[in-house]
Backbone as a ProteinNet text record, in pm:
[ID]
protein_1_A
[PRIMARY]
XXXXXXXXXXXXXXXXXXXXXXXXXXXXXXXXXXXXXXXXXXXXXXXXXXXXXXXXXXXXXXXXXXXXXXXXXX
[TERTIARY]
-760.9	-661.4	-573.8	-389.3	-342.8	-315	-313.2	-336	-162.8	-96.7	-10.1	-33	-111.5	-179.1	-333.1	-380.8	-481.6	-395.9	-467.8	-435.3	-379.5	-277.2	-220.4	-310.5	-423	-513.8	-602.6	-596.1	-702.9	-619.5	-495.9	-363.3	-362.2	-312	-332.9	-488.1	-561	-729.9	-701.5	-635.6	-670.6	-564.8	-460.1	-328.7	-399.4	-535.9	-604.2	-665.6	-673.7	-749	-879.2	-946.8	-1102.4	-1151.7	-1066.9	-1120.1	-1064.8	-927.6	-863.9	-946.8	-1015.4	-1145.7	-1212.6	-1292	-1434.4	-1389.6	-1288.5	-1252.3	-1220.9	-1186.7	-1161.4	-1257.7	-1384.3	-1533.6	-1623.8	-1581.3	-1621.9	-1617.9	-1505.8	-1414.1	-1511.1	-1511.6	-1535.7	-1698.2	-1764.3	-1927.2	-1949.3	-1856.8	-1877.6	-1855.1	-1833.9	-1739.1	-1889.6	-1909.3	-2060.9	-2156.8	-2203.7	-2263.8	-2261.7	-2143	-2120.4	-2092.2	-2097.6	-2119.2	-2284.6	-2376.9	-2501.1	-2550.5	-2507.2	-2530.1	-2673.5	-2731.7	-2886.2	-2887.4	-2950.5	-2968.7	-3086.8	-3125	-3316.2	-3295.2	-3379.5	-3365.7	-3384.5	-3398.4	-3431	-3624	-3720.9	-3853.9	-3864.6	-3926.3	-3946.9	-4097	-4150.3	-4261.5	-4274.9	-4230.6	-4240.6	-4281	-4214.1	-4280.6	-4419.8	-4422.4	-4552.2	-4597.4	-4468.1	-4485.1	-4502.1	-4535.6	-4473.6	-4564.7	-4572.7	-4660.5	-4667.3	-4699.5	-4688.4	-4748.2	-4834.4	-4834.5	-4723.4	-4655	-4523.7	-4476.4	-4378.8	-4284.5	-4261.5	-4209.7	-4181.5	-4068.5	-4071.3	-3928.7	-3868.1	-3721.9	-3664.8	-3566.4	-3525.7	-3408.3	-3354.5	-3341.7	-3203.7	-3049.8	-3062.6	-2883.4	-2897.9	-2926.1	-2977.5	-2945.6	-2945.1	-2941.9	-3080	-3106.6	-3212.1	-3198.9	-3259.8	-3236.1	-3201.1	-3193.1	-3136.9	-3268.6	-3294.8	-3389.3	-3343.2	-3413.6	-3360	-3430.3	-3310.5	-3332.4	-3371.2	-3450.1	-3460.9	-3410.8	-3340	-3257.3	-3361.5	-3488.8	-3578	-3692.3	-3761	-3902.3	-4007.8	-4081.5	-4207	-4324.3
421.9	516.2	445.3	480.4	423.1	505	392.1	461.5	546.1	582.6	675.5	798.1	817.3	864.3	966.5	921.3	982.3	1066.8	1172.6	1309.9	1216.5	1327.1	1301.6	1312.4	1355	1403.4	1262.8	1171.4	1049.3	964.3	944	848.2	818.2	962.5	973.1	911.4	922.9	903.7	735.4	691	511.7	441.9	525.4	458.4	407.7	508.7	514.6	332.5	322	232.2	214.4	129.3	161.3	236.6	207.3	270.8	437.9	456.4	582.6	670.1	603.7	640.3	697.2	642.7	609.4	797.5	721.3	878.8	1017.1	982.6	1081.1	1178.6	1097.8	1128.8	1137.8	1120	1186	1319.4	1355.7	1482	1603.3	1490.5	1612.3	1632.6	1559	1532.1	1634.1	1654.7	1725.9	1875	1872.8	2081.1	2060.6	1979.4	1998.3	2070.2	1970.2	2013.3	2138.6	2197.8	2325.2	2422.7	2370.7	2514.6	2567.4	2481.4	2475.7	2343.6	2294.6	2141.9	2111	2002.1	1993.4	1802.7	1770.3	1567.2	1585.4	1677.2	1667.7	1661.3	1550.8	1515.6	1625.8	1662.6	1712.3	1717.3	1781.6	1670.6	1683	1568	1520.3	1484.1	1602.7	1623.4	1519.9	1403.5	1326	1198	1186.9	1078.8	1064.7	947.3	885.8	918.7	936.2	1003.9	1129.1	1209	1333.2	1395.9	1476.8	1547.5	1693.2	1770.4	1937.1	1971.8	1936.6	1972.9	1940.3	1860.4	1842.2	1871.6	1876.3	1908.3	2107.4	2160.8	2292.8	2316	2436.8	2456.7	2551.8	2488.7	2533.3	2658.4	2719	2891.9	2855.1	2953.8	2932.5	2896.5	2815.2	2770.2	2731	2691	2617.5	2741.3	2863.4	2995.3	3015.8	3086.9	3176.5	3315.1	3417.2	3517.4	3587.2	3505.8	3532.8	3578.8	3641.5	3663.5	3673.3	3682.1	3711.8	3843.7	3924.5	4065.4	4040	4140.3	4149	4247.9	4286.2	4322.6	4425.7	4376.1	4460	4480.1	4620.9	4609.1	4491.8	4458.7	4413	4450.3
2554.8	2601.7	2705.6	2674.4	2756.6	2861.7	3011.5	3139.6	3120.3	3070.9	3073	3010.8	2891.8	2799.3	2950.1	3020.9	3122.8	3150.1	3214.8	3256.5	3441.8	3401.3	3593.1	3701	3720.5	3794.3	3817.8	3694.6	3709	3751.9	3671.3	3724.4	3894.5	3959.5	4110.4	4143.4	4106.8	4134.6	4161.2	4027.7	3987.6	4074.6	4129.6	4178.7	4356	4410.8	4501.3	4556.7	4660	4703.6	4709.1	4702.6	4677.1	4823.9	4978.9	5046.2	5080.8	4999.2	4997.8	4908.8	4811.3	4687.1	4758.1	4840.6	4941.6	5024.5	5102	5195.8	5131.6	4979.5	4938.8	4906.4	4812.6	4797.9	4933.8	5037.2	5147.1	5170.6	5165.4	5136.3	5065.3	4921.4	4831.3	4837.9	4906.8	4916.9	5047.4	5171	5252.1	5166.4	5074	5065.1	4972.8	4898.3	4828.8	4871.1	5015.9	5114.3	5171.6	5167.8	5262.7	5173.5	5026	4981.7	4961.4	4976.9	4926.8	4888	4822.2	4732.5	4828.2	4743.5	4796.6	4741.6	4818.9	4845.5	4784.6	4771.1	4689.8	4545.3	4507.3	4380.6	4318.3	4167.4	4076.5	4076.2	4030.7	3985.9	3904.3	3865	3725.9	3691	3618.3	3571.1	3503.3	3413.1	3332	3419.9	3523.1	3640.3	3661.8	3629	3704.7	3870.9	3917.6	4105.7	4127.3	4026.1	4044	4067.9	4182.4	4213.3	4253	4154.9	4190.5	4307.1	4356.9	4501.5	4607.3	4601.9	4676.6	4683.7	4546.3	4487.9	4464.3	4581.9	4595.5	4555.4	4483.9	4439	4589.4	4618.7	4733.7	4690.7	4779.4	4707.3	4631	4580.4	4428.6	4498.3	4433.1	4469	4585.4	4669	4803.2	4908.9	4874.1	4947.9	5006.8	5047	5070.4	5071.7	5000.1	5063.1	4893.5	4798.9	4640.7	4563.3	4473.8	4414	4302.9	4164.7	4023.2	3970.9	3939.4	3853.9	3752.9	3717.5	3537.4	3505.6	3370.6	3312.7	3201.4	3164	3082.9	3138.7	3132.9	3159	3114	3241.2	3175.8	3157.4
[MASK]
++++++++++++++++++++++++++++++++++++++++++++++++++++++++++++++++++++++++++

């Protein structure tokens, strides 16, 4: 694909400096953060490290305070 042919959105992205890059993904890593976003891996039951005693599942959506409805009797 030619770089004229990329969507304007990546163009502006590639026209960037690697450290205008850097600050920019700063940016967008802080609003991550502050909407919820979570640095804790995923776990991965398939790991050799993995250990269900550790490994707690933390709130939904990195909230607290959320619970899930059900929709049918059980």
């Amino acid at each position: 694909m030619k770089f004229e042919d990329w969507p304007e959105e990546w163009q502006e992205w590639a026209k960037l400096t690697p450290l205008e890059r850097f600050r920019e993904s700063e940016k967008i890593f802080a609003q991550y953060l502050a909407m919820g976003g979570s640095l804790d891996p995923d776990p991965d039951p398939t790991s050799p490290f993995y250990d269900p005693e550790t490994s707690g599942s933390g709130a939904a959506y990195g909230r607290p305070g959320l619970c899930v409805l059900r929709r049918s009797p059980v």
